[in-house]
C-alpha positions as CSV (number, residue, x, y, z in Angstrom):
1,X,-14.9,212.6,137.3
2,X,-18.1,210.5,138.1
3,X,-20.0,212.3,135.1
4,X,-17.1,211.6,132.9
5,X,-17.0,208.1,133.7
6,X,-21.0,208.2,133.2
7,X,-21.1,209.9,130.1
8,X,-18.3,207.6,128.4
9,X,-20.5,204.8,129.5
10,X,-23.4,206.1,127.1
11,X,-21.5,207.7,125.1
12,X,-20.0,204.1,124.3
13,X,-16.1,203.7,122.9
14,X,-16.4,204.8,119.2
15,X,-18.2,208.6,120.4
16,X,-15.3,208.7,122.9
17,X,-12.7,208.0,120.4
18,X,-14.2,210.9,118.4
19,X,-14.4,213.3,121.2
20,X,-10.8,212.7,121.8
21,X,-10.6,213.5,118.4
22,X,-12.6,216.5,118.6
23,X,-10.6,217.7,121.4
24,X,-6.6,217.4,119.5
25,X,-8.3,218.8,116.6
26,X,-10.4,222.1,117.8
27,X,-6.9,222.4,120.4
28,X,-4.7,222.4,117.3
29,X,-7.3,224.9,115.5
30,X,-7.4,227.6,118.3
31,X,-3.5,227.4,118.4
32,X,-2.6,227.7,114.5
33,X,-6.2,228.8,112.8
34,X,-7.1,232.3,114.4
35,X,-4.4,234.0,112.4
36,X,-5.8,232.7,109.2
37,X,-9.4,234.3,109.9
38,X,-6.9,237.7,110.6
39,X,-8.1,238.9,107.0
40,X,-11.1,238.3,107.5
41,X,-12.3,239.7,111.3
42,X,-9.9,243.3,110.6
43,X,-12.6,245.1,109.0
44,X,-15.5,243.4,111.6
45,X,-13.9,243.4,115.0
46,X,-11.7,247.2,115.6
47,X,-9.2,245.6,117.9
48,X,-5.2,244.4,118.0
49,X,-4.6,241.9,115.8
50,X,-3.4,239.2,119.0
51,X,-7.2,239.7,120.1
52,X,-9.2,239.5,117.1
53,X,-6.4,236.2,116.7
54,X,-7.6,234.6,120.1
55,X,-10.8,235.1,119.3
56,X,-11.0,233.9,115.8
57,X,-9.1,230.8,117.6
58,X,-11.6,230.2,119.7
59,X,-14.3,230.2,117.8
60,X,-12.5,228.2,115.0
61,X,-12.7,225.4,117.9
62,X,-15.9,225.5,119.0
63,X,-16.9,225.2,115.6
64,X,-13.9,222.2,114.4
65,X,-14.9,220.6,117.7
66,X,-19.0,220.7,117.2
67,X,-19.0,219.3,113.4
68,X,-16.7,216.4,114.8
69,X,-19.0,215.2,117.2
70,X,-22.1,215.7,115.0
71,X,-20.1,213.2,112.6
72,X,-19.5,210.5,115.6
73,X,-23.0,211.1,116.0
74,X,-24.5,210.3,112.6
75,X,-21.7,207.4,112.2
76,X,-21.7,205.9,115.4
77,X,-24.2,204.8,117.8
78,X,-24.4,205.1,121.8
79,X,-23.9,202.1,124.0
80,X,-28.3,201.9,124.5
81,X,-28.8,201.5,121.2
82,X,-26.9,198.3,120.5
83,X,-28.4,195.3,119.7
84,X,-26.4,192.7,121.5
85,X,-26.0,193.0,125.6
86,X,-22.4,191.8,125.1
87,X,-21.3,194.7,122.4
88,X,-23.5,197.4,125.3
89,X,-21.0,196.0,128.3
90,X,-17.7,196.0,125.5
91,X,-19.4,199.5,125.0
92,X,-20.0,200.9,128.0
93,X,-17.2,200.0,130.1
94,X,-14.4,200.8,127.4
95,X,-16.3,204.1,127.0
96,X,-16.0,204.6,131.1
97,X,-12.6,204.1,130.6
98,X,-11.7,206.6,128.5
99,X,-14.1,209.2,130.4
100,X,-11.5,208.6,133.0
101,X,-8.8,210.3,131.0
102,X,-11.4,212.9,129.8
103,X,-12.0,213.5,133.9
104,X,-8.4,213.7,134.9
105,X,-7.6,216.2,131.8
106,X,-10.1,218.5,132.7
107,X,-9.0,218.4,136.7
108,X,-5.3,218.9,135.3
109,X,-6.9,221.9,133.5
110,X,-8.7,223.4,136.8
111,X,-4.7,222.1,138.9
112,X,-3.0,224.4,136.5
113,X,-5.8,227.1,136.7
114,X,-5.3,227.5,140.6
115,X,-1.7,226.9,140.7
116,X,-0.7,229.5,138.2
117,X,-3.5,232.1,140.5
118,X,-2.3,230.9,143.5
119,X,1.0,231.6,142.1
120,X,0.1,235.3,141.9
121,X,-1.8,235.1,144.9
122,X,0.7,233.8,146.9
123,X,3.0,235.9,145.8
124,X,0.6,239.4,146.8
125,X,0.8,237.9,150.5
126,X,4.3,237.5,151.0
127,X,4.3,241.5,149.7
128,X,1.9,242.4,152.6
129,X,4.6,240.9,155.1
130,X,5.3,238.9,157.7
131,X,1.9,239.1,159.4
132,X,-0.1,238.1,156.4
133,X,2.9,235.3,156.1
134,X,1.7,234.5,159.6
135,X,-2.0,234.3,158.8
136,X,-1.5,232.0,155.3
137,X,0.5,229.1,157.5
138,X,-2.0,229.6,160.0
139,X,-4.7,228.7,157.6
140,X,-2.7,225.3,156.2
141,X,-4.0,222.2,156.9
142,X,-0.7,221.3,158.5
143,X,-1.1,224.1,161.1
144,X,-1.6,223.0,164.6
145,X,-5.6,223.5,165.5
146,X,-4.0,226.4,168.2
147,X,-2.3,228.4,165.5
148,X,-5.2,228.0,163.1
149,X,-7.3,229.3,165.4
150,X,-5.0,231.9,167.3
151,X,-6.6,235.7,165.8
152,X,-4.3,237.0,163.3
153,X,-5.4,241.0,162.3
154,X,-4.6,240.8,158.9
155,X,-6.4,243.3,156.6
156,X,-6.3,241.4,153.4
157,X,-6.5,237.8,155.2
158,X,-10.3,237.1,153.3
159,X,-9.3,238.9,150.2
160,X,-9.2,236.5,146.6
161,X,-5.4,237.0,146.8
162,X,-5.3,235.1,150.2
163,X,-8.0,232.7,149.1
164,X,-6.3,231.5,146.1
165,X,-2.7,231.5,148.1
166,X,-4.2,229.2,150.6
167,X,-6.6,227.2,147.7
168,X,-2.8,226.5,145.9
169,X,-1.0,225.3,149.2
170,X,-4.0,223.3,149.4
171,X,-3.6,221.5,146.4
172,X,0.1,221.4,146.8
173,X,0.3,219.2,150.5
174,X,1.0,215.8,150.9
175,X,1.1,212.9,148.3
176,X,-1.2,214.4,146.0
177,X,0.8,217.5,146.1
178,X,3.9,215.5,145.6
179,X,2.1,213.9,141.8
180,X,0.4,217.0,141.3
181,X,3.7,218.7,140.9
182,X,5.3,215.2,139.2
183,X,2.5,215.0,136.6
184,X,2.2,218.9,136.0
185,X,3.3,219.4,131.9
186,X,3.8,223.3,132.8
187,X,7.3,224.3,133.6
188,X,7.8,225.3,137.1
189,X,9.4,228.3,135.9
190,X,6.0,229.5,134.6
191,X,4.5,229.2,138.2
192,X,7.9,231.1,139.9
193,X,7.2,233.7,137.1
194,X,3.9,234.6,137.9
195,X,4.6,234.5,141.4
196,X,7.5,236.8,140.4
197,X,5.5,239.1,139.1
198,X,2.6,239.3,141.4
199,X,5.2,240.0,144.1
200,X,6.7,242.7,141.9
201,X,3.7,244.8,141.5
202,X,2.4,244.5,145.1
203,X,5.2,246.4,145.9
204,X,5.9,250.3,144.7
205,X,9.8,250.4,145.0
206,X,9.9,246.8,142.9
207,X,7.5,248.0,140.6
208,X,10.0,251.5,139.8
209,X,12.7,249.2,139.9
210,X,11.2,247.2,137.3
211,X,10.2,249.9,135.0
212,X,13.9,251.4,135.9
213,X,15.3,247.6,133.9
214,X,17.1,248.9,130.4
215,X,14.7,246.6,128.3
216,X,11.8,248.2,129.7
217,X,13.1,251.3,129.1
218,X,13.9,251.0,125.5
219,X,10.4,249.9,125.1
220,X,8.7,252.7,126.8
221,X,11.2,255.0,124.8
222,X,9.5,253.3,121.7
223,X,8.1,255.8,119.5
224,X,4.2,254.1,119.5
225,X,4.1,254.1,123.5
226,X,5.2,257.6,123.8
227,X,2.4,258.6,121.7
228,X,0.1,256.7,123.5
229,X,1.5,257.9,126.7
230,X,1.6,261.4,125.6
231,X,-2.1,261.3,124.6
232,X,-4.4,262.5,127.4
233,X,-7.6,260.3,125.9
234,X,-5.7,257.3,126.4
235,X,-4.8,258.3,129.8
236,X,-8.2,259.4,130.7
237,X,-9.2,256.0,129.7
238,X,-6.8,254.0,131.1
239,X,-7.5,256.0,134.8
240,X,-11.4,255.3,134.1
241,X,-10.9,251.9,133.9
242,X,-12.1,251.7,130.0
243,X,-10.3,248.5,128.6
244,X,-12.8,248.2,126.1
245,X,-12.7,251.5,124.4
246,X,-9.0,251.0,125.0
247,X,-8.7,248.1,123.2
248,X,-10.9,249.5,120.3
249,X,-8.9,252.7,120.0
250,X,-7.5,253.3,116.8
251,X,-4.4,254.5,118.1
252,X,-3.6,251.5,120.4
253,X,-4.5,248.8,117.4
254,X,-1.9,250.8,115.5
255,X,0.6,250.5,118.4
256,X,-0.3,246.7,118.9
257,X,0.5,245.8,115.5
258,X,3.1,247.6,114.5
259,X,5.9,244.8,113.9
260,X,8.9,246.5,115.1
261,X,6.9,247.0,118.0
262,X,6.3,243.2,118.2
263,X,10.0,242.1,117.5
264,X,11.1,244.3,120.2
265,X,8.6,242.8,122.8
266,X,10.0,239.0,121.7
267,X,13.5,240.2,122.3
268,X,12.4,241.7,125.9
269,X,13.2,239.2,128.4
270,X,10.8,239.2,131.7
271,X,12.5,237.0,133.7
272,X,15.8,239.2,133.3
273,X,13.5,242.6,133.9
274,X,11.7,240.5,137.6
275,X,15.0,239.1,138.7
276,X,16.5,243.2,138.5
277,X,13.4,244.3,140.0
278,X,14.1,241.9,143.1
279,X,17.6,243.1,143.7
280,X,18.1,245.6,146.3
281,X,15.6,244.0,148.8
């Protein structure tokens, strides 16, 4: 926040109105201009079509949000290099002002980050049972300095799933955790989602259950996936761990973009297929 606020004071406000600029425009780029470069990246980049998108996205944005600022720039100049010591105070301190917005958007980014983690996280821990239950509350700031420091045997209590569980709670206590979840744009149905399915896969008879749901089995039935599961070099990659000959396969890009493929996956509905994996508990 304090380097925001820094920045926008010598940066000055005409820069900062252009950054802001920069930002909704390279945003809007990555989210509607990656498709267009499709035509393109195909015969460069040998992967699915939603990759080669993302990436063409991104670096659409980069490129949208760098000749914006070189414009600012050349047409505008910093708060130091005015003349008058009235227009450098005007200056600086609207351009503070606005590096207070730019300061809080990217915390809200960093909120969301850990939140939707944590969700996951969280969710891995309530899996493990009521010990590692135990061992998370015990870790709260709320907890009584007894029960924080009461030894809990918990095998997974220092693993990234416990540290982003207890890094979310964190965030989520008191006050601030009250207009952190107030001033939050994301659905909280996103965050119950991912918790949802972290929680699913951490446990084997959720997990068959889930792959048991009708929807998922009319897509594993799918004529692409049973010829990638029937295919022993896509198994033998996908047990050695190699996403990135995976992902350059021709077999899967074929799968990936084959459009009945991709209507049937917009018609399967996750929430439906986690909520049936939950039942029986």
């Amino acid at each position: 926040m304090l380097f925001q606020i820094a920045r926008g004071w010598r940066l000055g406000l005409p820069r900062q109105l252009v950054r802001i600029a920069a930002v909704v425009a390279a945003y809007s780029t990555a989210l509607f201009g990656g498709k267009a470069l499709l035509p393109l990246l195909r015969p460069l980049i040998k992967v699915p079509d939603f990759v080669i998108a993302a990436l063409g996205g991104a670096v659409m944005a980069m490129i949208v949000y760098s000749l914006i600022n070189t414009v600012g720039a050349i047409l505008f100049k910093r708060t130091a290099q005015q003349e008058s010591g009235i227009v450098r105070l005007v200056y600086g301190i609207t351009g503070a002002v606005l590096g207070v917005f730019f300061g809080l958007f990217f915390m809200w980014l960093l909120v969301v980050g850990v939140r939707s983690l944590g969700a996951v996280g969280e969710a891995q821990v309530h899996a493990q049972g009521p010990r590692a239950l135990d061992a998370l509350e015990a870790s709260s700031p709320r907890s009584s300095a007894a029960k924080r420091q009461s030894p809990i045997n918990v095998r997974d209590e220092n693993s990234l799933a416990f540290s982003l569980a207890r890094l979310k709670k964190s965030i989520e206590l008191g006050p601030v955790g009250d207009v952190v979840k107030q001033t939050d744009v994301l659905p909280s149905g996103i965050y119950e989602t991912l918790g949802n399915m972290g929680e699913v896969f951490a446990r084997p008879e959720r997990a068959s259950r889930f792959l048991s749901y009708p929807g998922v089995i009319e897509l594993a039935d799918h004529p692409k996936i049973l010829a990638l599961r029937a295919d022993p070099e896509i198994a033998d990659m996908i047990q050695q761990g190699r996403l990135l000959d995976l992902l350059q396969d021709s077999r899967l890009i074929e799968a990936a973009n084959d459009p009945d493929l991709a209507a049937q996956l917009k018609r399967f509905d996750l929430r439906k297929a986690l909520d049936y994996a939950a039942k029986g508990d």
